[in-house]
Structures are given as C-alpha cells and as structure tokens.
C-alpha positions as CSV (number, residue, x, y, z in Angstrom):
1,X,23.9,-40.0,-95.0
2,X,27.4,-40.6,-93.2
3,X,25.6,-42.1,-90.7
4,X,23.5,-44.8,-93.1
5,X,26.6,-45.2,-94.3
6,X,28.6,-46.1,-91.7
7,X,26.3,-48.4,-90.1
8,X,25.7,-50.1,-93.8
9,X,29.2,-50.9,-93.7
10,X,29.3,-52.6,-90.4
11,X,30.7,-56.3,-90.5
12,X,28.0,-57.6,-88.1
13,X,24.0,-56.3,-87.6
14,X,23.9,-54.1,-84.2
15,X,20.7,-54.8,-81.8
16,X,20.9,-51.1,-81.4
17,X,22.2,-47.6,-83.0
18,X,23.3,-45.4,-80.0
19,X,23.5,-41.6,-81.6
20,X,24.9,-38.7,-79.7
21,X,22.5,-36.4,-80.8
22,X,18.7,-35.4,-80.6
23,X,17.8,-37.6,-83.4
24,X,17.8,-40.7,-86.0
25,X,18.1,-41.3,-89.1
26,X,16.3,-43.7,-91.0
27,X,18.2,-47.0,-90.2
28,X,17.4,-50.8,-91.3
29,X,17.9,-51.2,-86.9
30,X,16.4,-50.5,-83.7
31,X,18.2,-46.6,-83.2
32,X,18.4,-44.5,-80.4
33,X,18.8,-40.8,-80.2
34,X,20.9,-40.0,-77.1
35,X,21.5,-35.7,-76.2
36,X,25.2,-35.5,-75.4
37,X,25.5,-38.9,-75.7
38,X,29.6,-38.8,-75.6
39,X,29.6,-37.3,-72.3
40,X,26.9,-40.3,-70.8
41,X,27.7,-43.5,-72.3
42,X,30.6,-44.6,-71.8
43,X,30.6,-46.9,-75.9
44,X,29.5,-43.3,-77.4
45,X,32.5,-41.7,-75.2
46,X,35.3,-44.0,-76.4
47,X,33.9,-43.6,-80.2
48,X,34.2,-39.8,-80.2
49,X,37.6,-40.4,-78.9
50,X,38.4,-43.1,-81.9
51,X,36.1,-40.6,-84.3
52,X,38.7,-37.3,-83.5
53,X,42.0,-39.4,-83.5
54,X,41.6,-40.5,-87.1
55,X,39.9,-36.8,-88.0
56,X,43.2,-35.3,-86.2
57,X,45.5,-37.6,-88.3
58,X,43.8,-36.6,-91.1
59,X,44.1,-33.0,-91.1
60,X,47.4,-33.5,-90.3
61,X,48.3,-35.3,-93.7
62,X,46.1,-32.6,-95.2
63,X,48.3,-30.2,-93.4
64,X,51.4,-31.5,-95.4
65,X,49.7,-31.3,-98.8
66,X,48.0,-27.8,-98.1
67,X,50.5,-26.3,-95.7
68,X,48.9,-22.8,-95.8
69,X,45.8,-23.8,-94.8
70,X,46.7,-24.8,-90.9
71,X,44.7,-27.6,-91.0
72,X,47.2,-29.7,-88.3
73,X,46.0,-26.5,-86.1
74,X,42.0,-25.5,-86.2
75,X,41.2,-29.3,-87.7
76,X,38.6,-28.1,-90.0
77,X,37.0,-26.0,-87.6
78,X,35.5,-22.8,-88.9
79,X,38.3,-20.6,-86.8
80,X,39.2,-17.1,-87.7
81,X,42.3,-18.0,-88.9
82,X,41.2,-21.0,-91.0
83,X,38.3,-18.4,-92.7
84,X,41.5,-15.9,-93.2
85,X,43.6,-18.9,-94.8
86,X,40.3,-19.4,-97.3
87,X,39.8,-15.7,-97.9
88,X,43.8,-15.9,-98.8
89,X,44.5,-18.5,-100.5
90,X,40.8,-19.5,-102.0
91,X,39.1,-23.4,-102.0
92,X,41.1,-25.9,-102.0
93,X,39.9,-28.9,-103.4
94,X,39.8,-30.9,-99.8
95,X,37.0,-28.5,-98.6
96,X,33.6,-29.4,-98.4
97,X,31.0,-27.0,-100.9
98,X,28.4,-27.1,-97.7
99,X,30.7,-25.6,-95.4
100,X,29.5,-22.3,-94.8
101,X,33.0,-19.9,-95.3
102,X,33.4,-21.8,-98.5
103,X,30.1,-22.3,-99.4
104,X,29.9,-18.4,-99.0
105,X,33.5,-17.6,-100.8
106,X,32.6,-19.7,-103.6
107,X,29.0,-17.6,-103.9
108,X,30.8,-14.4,-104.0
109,X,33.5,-15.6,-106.6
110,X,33.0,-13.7,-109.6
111,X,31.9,-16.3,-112.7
C-alpha cells in the first residue's frame, strides 16, 4: 500500500516501477520486480540511500520525544534492546500495531 502510494504521488508518470524485491504490486505502470535490487541498480542503490537517511532523521526526532525508547540507536529495528525498552516502558503511540513485539505486547495486555 506504501508502495501505491508513493508512486500515486509522483509529480510525473514513470515508464517503469523498478522494485527491490521479488514482487509487484498492483500499479497503474509497467513494474518490475528486481531480487536485491539496491545492491544491482545503481537508481534502486542511491534510493535506499535517500529512503534510510530520511528514516534515520526520523528516529532521531522520535528519539527526542521518546528518549527511552533508543530509537536514534536500533532505528525501529526489532533489537533486543528496543523489545526490552517496549517490555519496559509499554507502546508508545509512534509504534506500528503490525509490528510483531508490539503486536504481541499489546495481545498479552490484560483488557
């Protein structure tokens, strides 16, 4: 769905999705599913670099509202210091419900 909607919001129509991945989603363009994609073309490469500088930034301005959680550190990642912080601390309102510590914590809360 990220996906559909990134390319939605493009400013001009590409002649063709390149995905880093094994496969496509349903797109209104010609798409193409390419395994490890950021490590053979070189416009998939420089994307993942563009993609994990603004992700990095991120967690580190999530890191100054939710200092606990070490986000400037593990970035989101499932590490076992980011599961302790969770465990610790509980959900915070910046994680995602389908990631699987939290999805789990928040099963296992009592109602």
């Amino acid at each position: 769905l990220a996906m559909q909607r990134a390319v939605a919001a493009l400013g001009v129509a590409p002649s063709t999705v390149l995905i880093d991945g094994n496969r496509c989603p349903e797109l209104p363009f010609p798409a193409r599913a390419i395994v490890r994609g950021d490590a053979e073309v070189p416009c998939i490469s420089a994307a993942s670099i563009l993609a994990k500088t603004v992700r990095d930034a991120e967690m580190r301005a999530l890191h100054a509202c939710f200092p606990d959680y070490g986000f400037d550190v593990h970035k989101g990642y499932p590490t076992a210091a980011h599961v302790a912080a969770l465990r610790a601390y509980g959900v915070s309102s910046v994680h995602r419900k389908t990631f699987h510590p939290v999805r789990d914590l928040v099963r296992a809360a009592p109602d």
